[in-house]
C-alpha positions in Angstrom: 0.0 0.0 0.0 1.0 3.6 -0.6 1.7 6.2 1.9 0.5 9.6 2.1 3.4 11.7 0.0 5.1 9.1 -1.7 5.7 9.7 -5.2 2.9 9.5 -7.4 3.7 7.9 -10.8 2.5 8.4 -14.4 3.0 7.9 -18.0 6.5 7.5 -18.7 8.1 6.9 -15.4 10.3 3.9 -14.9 8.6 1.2 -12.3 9.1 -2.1 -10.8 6.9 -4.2 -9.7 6.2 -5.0 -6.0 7.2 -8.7 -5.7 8.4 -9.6 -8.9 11.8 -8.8 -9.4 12.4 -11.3 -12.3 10.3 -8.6 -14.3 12.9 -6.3 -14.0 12.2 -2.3 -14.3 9.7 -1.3 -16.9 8.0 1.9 -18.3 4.4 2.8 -17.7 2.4 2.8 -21.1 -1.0 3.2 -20.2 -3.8 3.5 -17.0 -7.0 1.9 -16.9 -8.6 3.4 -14.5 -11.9 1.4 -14.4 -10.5 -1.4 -14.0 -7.3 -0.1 -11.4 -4.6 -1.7 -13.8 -1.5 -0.2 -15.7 0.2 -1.0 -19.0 3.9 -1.5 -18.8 6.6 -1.9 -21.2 9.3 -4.7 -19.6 11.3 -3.9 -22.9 11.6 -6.9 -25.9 8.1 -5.9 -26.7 6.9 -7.6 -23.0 3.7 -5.4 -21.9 2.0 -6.8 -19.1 -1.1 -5.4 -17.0 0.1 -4.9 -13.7 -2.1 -3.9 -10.8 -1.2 0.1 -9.4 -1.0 -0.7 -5.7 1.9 -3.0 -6.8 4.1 -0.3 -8.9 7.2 1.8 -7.2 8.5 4.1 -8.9 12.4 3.7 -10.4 14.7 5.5 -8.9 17.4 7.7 -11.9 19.6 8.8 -10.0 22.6 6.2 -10.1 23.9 4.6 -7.2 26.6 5.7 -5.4 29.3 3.4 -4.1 31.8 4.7 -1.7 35.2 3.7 -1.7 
């Protein structure tokens, strides 16, 4: 579930999915709103529905590793 003031995502941004790490991050393609789902693009042409609650948004800023 989402907390208050976490990052609200939207067309475009990079996710991953909640529990499915084999999916890899992926890029939102479309909402469905009636039926609380979002299209996303895994890359290779792999779209899959996923559910919103599920989606966290991809962090771009690279990770840092200290020496």
């Amino acid at each position: 579930m989402r907390s208050p003031g976490e990052d609200i995502v939207k067309v475009g941004d990079k996710v991953k999915v909640e529990g499915h790490p084999e999916y890899g991050p992926g890029k939102i393609m479309r909402f469905y709103a009636n039926q609380g789902t979002v299209l996303v693009n895994f890359g290779n042409d792999e779209m899959v529905y996923c559910k919103y609650g599920t989606l966290e948004k991809e962090d771009d800023k690279p990770e840092c590793h200290e020496k």
